[in-house]
C-alpha positions in Angstrom: 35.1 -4.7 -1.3 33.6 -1.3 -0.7 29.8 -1.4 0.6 27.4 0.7 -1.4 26.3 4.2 -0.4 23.4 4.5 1.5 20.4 6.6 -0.1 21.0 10.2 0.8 18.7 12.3 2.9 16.5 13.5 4.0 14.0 10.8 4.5 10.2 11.4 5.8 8.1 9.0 7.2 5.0 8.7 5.4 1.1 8.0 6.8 2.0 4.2 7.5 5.4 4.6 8.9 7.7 3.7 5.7 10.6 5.7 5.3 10.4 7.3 2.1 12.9 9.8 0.2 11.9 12.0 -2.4 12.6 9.2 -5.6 10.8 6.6 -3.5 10.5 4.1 -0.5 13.7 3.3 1.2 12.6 1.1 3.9 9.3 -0.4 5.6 9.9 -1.3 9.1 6.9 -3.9 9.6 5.4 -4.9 12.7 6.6 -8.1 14.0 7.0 -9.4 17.5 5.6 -6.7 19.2 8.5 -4.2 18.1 7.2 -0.2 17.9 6.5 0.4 14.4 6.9 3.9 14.6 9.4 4.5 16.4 11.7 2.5 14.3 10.3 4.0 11.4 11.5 7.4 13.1 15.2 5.8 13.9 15.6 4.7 10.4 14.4 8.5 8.9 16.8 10.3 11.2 19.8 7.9 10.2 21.4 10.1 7.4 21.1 13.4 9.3 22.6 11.3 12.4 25.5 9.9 10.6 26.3 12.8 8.8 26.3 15.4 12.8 28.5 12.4 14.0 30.6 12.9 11.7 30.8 16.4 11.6 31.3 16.5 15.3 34.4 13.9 14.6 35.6 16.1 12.1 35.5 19.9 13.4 35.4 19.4 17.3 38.1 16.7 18.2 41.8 17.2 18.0 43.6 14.9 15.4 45.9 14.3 18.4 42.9 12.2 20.0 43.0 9.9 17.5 46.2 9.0 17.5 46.3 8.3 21.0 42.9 5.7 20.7 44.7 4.2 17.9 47.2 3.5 20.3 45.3 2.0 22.7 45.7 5.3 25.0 43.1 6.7 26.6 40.3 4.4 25.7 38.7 3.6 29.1 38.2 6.9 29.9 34.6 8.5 29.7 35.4 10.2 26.4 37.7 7.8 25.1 35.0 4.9 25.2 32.4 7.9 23.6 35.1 8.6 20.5 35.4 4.9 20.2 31.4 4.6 19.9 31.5 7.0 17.8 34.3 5.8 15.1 32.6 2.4 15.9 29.0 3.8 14.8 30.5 5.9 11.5 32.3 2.3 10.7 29.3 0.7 10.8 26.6 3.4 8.5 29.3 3.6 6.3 30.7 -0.2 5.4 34.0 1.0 6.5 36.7 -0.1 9.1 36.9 1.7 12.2 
């Protein structure tokens, strides 16, 4: 089962902190328990810009040999090991898809 893509950017925030795009609202982070409004609100309008540099940055800047080695297991507790790891993790998760 494949999830569903997401709504594509960019998103704004608007007067009251819901994340709009251009055909409408895509989400309204409400205030609840004390969490910061607007600075989710902010989170949530960056995420298609951040998932689409992290995966640009996976693409053009790290050598295909890289990922052979972490799927081996090789590599993965070192500093930029655990960070490529986060990274597949992170793209895994915006996307629906296994890392």
């Amino acid at each position: 089962m494949s999830a569903a893509k997401h709504t594509p950017g960019p998103w704004r925030l608007d007067a009251h902190n819901n994340v709009m795009h251009k055909d409408g609202l895509v989400a309204f982070p409400c205030i609840s328990g004390g969490f910061p409004q607007e600075a989710n609100a902010r989170l949530i309008a960056a995420a298609p810009e951040l998932l689409e540099a992290l995966q640009v940055l996976m693409e053009k800047c790290i050598d295909p040999k890289e990922f052979r080695y972490l799927k081996a297991g090789i590599g993965t507790r070192a500093p930029k090991g655990k960070a490529l790891l986060a990274a597949l993790a992170a793209i895994a998760k915006a996307t629906g898809e296994a890392a």
